[in-house]
N, C-alpha and C positions, 0 to 999 in steps of 0.2 A: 337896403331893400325894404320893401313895405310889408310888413310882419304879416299884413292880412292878405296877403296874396295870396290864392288859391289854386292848384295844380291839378288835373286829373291825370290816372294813368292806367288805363287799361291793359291790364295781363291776357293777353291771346295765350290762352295752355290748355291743356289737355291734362288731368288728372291722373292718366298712366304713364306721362314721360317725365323720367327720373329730371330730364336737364330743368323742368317747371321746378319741381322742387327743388332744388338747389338755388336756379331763380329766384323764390320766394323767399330762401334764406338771405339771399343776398340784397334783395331788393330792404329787404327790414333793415340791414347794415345802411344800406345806402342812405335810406331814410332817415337814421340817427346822424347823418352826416350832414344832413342840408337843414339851414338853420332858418326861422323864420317865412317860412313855407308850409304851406297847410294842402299837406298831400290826402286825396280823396280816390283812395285805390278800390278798380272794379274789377271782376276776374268777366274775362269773355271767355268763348268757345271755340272748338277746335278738336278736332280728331285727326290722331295720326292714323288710325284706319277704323275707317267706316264700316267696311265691310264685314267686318267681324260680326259672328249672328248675335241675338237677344240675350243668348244664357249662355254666351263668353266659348272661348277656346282652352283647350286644356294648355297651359302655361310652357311646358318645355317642349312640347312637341313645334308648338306656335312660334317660338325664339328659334329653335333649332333651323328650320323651315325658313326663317328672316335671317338670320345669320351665317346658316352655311355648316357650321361643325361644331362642335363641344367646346372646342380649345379658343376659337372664337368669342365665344358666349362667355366662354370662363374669363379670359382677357376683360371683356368688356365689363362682363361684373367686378374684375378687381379693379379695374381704373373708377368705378362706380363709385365704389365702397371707399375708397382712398380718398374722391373730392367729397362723398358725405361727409367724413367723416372729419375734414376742414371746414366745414359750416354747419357740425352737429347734429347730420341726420347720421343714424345705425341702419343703413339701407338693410334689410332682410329680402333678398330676392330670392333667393332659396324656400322661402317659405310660402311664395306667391303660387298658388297653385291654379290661376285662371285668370288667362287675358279677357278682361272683359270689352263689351261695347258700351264706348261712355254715355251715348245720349241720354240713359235717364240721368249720369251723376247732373251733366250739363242743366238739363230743365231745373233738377233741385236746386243748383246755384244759381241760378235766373229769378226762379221764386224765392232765395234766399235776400239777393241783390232789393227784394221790396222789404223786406220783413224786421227793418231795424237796422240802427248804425252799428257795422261789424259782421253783423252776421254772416256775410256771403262771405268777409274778410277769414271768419271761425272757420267757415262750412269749405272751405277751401285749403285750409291748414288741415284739417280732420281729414279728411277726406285722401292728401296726400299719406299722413299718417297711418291709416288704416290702410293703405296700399304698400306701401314700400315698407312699412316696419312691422306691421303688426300681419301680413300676408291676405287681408282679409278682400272678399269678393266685391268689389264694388260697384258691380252690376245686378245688384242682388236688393232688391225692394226693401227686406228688411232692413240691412248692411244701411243702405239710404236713408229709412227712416229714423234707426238712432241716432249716424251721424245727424240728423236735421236737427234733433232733441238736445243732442249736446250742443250743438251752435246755437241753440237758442227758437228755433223755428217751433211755430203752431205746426204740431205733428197731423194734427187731424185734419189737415188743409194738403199735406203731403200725402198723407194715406188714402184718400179720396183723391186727386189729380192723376197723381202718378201710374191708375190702370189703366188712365185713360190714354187719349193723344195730345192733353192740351199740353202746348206748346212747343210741340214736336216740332212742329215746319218751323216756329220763329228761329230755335236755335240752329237749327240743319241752314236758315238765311242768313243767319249772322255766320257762322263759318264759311257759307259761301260770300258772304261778305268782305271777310279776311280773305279771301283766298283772290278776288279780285284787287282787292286793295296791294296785294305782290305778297304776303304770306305766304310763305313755303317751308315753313319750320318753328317749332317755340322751342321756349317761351317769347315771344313778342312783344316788349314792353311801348306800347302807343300813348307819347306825351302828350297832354292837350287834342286830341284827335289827331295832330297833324306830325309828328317827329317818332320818329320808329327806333329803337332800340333794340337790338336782332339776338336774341342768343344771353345765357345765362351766365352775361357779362359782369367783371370787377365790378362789385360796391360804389367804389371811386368812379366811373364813365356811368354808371345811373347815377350818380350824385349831383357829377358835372352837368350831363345831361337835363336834368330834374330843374338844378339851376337857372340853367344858361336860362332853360325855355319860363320862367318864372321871372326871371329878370325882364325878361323881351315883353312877357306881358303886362308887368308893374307900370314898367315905359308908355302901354300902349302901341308898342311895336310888332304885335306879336303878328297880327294879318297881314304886315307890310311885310314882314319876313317868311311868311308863308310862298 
């Protein structure tokens, strides 16, 4: 294969759902796996609900409410904490004290996606991080602007945007953009714009995947197999 061959792969997630991060772990495995391939990973948007107001839902009342009963929730946390902890996340769900509304993490990672190679790649890892292990609010402006700081972000360009609306409708488009495109769950992993990867699948089937469609385009075949 031609070593310079270049791959894009759009992450459709949403930074409150556990199965993204696991995704993310796994997609990094996958990556180690495909050889000669020069992968150029982007994170998109997506909300598993919307509806949720500005300054977030108090966390157990919210699960409770979506799940039905205690014993439920508690199931679902151990099977949680069991696949973490096979790709090295320490899920802390217990400690999560507030469902937030993602759209402003979303905007930050949109303006992070400009601001340097990686950074949106950081501000995406951090971001899971300070949710699921560290319990921290991630609807929360400040919570926002230091993750921006430790990915590397011009804080003073987030601290100034983020009272405002810019970018508000781009991202709320691009979701509804995934949602036309047949999106109905993440993480979503979209090879090349056109080959969809559904779900926070084996290392090995994103590797294949990652592959095949990298092969197809070295070839020049990649629109004829479109």
């Amino acid at each position: 294969m031609d070593n310079r061959t270049g791959v894009s792969v759009d992450v459709i997630s949403d930074v409150v759902c556990p199965w993204c991060f696991v995704g993310q772990k796994r997609l990094d495995r996958a990556l180690e796996m495909v050889d000669g391939v020069e992968v150029d990973v982007r994170w998109r948007p997506y909300q598993l609900d919307p509806s949720i107001p500005p300054g977030g839902l108090e966390r157990k009342s919210y699960m409770l409410a979506k799940f039905g009963s205690e014993d439920r929730l508690r199931q679902m946390h151990t099977s949680l904490k069991e696949t973490g902890a096979q790709e090295g996340i320490a899920f802390a769900l217990d400690a999560i004290e507030v469902s937030p509304n993602t759209l402003d993490a979303h905007r930050v990672l949109r303006w992070a996606g400009s601001a340097g190679p990686g950074v949106q790649d950081r501000l995406a890892r951090r971001l899971f991080e300070l949710y699921f292990q560290e319990g921290q609010n991630i609807g929360d402006a400040s919570v926002l602007i230091d993750a921006a700081r430790e990915a590397g972000m011009d804080t003073a360009v987030v601290e100034t945007l983020l009272p405002t609306d810019a970018d508000r409708e781009a991202v709320q488009e691009e979701i509804a953009t995934a949602a036309r495109m047949g999106v109905r769950g993440v993480p979503c992993f979209l090879i090349e714009g056109k080959y969809a990867v559904m779900g926070a699948q084996d290392p090995g089937v994103l590797a294949d995947a990652i592959r095949q469609v990298a092969e197809l385009k070295a070839r020049g075949e990649l629109e004829a197999a479109s």
